[in-house]
N, C-alpha and C positions, 0 to 999 in steps of 0.2 A: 504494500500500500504506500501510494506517495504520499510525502507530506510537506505543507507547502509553508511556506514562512508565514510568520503572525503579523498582524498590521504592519507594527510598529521596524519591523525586522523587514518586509515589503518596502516599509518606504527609505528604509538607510538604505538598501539594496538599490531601490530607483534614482535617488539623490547623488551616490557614489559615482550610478552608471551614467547619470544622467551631467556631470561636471564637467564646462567646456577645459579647453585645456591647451595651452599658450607656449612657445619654445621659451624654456629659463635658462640663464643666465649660468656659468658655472658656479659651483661652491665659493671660490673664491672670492667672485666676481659680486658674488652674493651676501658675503659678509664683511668686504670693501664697503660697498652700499649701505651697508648698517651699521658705520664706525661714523657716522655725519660729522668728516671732518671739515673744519671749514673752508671754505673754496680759497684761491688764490684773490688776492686783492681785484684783479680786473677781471675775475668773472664772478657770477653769482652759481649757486645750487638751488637745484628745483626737482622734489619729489612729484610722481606723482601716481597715484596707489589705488587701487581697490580695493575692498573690504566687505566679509561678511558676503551670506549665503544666497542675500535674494538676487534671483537671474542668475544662477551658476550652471544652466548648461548655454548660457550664451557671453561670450567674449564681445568686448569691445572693442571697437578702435578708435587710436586716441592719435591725433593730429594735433605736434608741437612746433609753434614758431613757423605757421604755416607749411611746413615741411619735413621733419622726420614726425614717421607713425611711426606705431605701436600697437600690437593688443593685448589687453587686459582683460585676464580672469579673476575670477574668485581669490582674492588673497595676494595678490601680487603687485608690484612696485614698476617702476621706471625709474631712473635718475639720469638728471644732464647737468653739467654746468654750461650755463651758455653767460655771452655777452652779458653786464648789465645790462636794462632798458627793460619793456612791455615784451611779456611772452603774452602768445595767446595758447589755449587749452580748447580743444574743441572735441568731443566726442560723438560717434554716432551710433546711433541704433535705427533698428528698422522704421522704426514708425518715429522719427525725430532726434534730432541733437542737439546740442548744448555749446556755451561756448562761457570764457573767462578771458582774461586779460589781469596777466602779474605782473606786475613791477619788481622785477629781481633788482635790486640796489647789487655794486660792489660789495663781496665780501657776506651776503646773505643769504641764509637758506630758505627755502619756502615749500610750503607742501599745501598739494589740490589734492582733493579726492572727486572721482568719477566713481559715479552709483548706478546702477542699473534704476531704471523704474519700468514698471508692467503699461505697457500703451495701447490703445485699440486692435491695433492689426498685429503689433508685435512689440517690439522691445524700445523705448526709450533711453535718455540717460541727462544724467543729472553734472556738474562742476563749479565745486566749490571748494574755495581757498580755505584751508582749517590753520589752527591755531597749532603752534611749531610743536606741543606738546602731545598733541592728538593726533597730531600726522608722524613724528616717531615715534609715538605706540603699533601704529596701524604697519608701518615698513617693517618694523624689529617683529610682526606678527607674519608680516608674507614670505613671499619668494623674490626675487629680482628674476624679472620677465627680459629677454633679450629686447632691446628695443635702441634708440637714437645713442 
């Protein structure tokens, strides 16, 4: 007689199989990214992370400085240092995107988080600039995604 998983066991079973899933970054490469050392005087650092479960079997893509992407899944980071001046952050989902603009000064770090949100036809997505304390909890908690 077969026996089939219990609810509860069903849905960690569909949620596991169900997690998009992004090229990362090596080990190394990965815990470079979570020592936030501070950038060089003439450029800034700029995380930029996803977190937590909702929308994890769909990856995002995240378009910075109008030109390097990314995608982001469930739990996983980016970092760049670029020029100071105005980055922009824009992400897309099926049914809509988002978009931001940071002012990386010399010598600063900054962290955006990009959220999934559930949208009519399909997937959304949300960017916002978090507070430096919230955004390296959320990196020291992912992966480093291969990205810019």
């Amino acid at each position: 007689m077969t026996q089939f998983p219990t609810g509860l066991s069903l849905l960690t079973l569909l949620l596991a199989a169900g997690c998009a899933s992004v090229p990362l970054d090596s080990a190394q490469e990965d815990a470079r990214g979570k020592q936030f050392v501070p950038p060089p005087p003439d450029r800034g650092s700029l995380y930029v992370y996803r977190q937590g479960p909702m929308g994890a079997p769909v990856s995002l893509g995240v378009t910075l400085a109008g030109r390097a992407e990314a995608r982001l899944a469930q739990d996983t980071f980016v970092w760049l240092e670029p020029a100071p001046g105005p980055i922009d952050v824009r992400c897309a989902g099926t049914d809509g995107g988002a978009e931001t603009v940071v002012n990386v000064g010399p010598g600063e770090t900054r962290f955006v988080e990009v959220a999934y949100r559930p949208g009519l036809m399909g997937s959304r997505c949300a960017v916002t600039e978090v507070a430096e304390a919230e955004g390296r909890a959320a990196v020291l908690q992912g992966k480093r995604a291969v990205g810019p």
